[in-house]
N, C-alpha and C positions, 0 to 999 in steps of 0.2 A: 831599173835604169840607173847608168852613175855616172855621172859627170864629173868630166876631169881637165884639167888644163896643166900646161907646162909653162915654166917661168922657167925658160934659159937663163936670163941673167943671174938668177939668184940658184939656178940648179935646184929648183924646187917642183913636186910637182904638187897642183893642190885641187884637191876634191869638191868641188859646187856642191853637190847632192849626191845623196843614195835616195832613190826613192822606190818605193814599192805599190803601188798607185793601189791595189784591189784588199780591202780589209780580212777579206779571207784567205790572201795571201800571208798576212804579219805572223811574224811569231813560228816563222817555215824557215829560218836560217837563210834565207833569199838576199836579202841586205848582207851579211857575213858572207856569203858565197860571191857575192858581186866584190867585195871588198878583197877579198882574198884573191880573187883574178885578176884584179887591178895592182893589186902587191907584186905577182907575177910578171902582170905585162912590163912593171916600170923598174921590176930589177935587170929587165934586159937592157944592156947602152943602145942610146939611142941620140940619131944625129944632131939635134937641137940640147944636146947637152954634149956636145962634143963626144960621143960616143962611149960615155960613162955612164954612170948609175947616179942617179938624183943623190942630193945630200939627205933630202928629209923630205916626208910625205905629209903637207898640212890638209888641213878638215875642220871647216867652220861649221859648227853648228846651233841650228836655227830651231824655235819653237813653231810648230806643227800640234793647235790645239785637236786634243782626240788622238795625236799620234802615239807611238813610242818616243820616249824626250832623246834628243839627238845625241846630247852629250855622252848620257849612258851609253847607249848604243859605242861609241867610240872608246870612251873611258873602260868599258870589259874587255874590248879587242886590242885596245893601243899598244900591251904589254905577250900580247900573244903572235904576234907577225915579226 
């Protein structure tokens, strides 16, 4: 699952969550591949940003004891999209 919202005013779109809820899913590229379609859906313009392409895609990331730490996650991918 990945949650996303838009901030027209600031032409930003920004990421709640990646989540991958089943522990035998982790470590299956499932979060990368969520994230990677999400890059897709929001370089198409879209009407709540005037029918442009977002400036920048933010991602807050939260500790999840027992998870993958979130930051990682973002920080290996941030330079590859």
């Amino acid at each position: 699952m990945i949650q996303y919202q838009p901030i027209p005013e600031e032409k930003l779109a920004e990421i709640n969550r990646i989540f991958v809820p089943d522990r035998e899913n982790l470590g299956k590229d499932i979060g990368t591949t969520l994230l990677k379609a999400l890059i897709e859906e929001i370089k198409e313009p879209k009407p709540y940003f005037d029918y442009e392409k977002p400036l920048a895609l933010v991602a807050w990331a939260f500790r999840v004891l027992g998870r993958y730490p979130q930051h990682e996650f973002y920080q290996k991918r941030g330079r590859n999209f």
